[in-house]
N, CA, C and O of each residue as an XYZ file, in Angstrom:
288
protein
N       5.515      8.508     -7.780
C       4.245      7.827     -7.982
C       4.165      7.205     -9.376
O       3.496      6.180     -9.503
N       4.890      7.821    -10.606
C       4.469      7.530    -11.792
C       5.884      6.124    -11.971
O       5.910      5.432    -12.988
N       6.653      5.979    -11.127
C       7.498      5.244    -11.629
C       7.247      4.023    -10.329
O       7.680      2.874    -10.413
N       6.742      4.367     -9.572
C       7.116      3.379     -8.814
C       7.790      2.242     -7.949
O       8.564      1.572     -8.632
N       7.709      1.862     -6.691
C       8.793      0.837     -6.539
C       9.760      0.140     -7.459
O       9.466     -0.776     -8.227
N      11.317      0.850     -7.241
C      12.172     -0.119     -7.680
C      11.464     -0.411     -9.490
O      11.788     -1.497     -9.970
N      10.564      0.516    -10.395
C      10.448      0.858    -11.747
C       8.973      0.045    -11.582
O       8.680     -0.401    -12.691
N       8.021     -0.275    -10.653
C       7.164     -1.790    -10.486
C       6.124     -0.587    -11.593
O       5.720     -0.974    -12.690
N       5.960      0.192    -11.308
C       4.256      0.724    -11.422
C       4.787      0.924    -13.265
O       3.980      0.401    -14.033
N       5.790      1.481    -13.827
C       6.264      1.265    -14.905
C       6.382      0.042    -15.909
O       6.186     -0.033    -17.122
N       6.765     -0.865    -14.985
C       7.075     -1.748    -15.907
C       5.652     -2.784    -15.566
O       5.532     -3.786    -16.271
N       5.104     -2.643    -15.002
C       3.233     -3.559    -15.255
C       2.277     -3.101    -16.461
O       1.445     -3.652    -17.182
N       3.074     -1.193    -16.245
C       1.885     -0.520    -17.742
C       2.863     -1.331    -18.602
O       2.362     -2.380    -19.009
N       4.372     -1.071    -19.054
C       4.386     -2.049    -20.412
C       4.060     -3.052    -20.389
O       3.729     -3.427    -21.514
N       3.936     -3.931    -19.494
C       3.314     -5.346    -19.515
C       2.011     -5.591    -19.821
O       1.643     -6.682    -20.255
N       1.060     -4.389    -19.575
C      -0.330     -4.647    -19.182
C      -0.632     -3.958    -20.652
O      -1.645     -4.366    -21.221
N       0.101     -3.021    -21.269
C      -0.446     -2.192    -22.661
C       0.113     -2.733    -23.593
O      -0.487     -2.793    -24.666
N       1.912     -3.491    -23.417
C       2.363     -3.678    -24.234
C       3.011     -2.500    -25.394
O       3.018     -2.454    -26.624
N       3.619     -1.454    -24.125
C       4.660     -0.587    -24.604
C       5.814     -1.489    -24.642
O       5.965     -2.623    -24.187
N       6.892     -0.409    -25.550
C       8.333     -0.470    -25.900
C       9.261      0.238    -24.411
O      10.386     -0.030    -23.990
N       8.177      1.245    -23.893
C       9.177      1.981    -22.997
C       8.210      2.943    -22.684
O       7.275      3.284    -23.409
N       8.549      3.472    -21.277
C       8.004      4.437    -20.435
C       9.165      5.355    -19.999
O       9.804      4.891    -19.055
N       9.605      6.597    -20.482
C      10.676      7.327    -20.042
C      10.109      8.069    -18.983
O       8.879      8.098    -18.944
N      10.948      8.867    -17.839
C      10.161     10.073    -17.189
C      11.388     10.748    -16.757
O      12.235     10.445    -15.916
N      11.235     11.942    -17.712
C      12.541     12.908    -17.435
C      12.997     13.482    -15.953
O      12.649     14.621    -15.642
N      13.519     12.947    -15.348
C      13.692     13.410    -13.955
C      13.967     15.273    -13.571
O      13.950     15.839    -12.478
N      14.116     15.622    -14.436
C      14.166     17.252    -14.481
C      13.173     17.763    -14.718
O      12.642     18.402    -13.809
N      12.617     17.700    -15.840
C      11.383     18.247    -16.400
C      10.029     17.307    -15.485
O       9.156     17.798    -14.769
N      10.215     16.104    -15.764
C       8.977     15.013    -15.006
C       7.606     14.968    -16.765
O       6.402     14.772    -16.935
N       8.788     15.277    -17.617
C       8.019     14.715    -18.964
C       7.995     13.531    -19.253
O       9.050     12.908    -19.372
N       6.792     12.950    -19.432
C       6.743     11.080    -19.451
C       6.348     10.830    -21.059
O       5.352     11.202    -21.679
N       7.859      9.826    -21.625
C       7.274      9.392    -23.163
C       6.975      8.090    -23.215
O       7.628      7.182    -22.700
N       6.117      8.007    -23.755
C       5.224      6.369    -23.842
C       5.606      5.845    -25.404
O       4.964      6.560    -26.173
N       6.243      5.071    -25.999
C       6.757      4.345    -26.877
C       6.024      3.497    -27.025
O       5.781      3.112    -25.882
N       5.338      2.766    -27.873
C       4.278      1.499    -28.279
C       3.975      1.445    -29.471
O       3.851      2.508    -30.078
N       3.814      0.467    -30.002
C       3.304     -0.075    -31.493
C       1.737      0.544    -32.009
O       1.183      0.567    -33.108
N       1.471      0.864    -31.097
C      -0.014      1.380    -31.885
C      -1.110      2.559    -30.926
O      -1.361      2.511    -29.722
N      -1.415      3.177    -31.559
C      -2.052      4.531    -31.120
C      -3.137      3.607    -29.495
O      -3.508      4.238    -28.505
N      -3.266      2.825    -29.611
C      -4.825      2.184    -28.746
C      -4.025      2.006    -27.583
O      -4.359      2.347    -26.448
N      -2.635      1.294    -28.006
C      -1.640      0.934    -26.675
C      -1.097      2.004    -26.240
O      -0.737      1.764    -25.087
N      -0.722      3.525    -26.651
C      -0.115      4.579    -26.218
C      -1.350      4.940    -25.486
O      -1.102      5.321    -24.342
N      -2.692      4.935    -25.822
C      -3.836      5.388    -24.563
C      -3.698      5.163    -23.942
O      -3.314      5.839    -22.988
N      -4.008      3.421    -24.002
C      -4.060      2.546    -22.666
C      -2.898      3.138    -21.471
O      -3.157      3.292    -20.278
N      -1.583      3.413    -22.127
C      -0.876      3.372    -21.197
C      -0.925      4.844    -20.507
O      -0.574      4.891    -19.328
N      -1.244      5.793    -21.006
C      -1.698      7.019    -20.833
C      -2.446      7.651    -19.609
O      -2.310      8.656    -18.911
N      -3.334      6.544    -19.683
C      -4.373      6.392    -18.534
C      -4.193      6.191    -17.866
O      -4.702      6.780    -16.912
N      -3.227      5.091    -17.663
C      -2.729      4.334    -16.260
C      -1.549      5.165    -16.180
O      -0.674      4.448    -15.695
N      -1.067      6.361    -16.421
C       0.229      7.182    -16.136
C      -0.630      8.417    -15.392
O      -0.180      9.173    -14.530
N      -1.533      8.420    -15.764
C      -2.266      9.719    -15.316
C      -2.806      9.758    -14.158
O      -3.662      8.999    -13.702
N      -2.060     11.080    -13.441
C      -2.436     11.361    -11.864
C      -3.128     12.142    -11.395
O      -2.685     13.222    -11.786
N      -4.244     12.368    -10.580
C      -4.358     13.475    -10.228
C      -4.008     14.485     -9.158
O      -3.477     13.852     -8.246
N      -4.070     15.895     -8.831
C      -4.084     16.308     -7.916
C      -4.916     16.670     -6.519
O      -6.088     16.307     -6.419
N      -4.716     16.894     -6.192
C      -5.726     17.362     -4.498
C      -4.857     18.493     -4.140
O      -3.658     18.733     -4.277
N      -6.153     19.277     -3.493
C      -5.564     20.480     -3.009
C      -6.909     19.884     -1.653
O      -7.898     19.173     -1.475
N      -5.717     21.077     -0.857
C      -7.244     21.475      0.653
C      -6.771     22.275      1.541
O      -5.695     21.840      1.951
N      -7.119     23.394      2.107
C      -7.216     24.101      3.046
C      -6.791     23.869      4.744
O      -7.393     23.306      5.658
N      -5.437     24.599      4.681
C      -4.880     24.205      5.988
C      -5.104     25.269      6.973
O      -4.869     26.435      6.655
N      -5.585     24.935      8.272
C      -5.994     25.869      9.162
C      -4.355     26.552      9.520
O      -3.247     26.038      9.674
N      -4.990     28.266      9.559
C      -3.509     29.196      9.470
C      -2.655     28.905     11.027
O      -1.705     29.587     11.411
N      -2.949     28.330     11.396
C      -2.900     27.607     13.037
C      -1.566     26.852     12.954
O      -0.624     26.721     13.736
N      -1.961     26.190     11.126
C      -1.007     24.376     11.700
C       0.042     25.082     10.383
O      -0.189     25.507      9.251
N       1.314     24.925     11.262
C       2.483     25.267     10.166
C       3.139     24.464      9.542
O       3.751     24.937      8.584
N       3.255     23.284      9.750
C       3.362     22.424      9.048
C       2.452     20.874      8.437
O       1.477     20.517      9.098
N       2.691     20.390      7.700
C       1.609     18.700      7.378
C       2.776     17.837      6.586
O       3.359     17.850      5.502
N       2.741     16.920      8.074
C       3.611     16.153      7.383
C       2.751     14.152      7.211
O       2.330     13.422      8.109
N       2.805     13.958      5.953
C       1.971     12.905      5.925
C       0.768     13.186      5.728
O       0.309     14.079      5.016
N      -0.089     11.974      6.734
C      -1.861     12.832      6.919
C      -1.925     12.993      8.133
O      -2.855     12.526      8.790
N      -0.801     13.787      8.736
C      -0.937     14.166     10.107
C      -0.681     15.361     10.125
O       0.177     15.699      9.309
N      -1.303     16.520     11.053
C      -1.256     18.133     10.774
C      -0.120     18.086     12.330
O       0.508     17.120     12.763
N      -0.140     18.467     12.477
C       1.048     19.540     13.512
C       0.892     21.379     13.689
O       1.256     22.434     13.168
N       0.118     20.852     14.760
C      -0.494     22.725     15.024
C       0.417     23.055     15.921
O       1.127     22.204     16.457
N       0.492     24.259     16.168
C       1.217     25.000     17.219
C       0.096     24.955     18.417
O       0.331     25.486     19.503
């Protein structure tokens, strides 16, 4: 999600903040934002930032694949 198609969602934040570079450690999944000035490391910050969702699966359905459940 944070890198996007083929680097797309990456390389629009340097375009759009005007970073040097967006790293994302594929092991760890630590992301370094490189830029000329504290306002442009936000900017890009923001637009790197994901959130999560959680939700409650009925003890029924053993697997979810997608947004489709699969009950027994």
């Amino acid at each position: 999600m944070v890198i996007g198609k083929k680097g797309a969602r990456i390389k629009e934040i340097e375009k759009s903040t005007g970073m040097k570079s967006v790293n994302v450690d594929g092991k760890t999944g630590k992301i370094t934002v490189v830029g000329p000035d504290y306002q442009s490391v936000l900017r890009a910050r923001e637009q790197l930032e994901l959130f999560e969702e959680s939700f409650d699966l009925d003890p029924a359905c053993g697997e979810f694949l997608g947004k489709r459940r699969y009950c027994k």
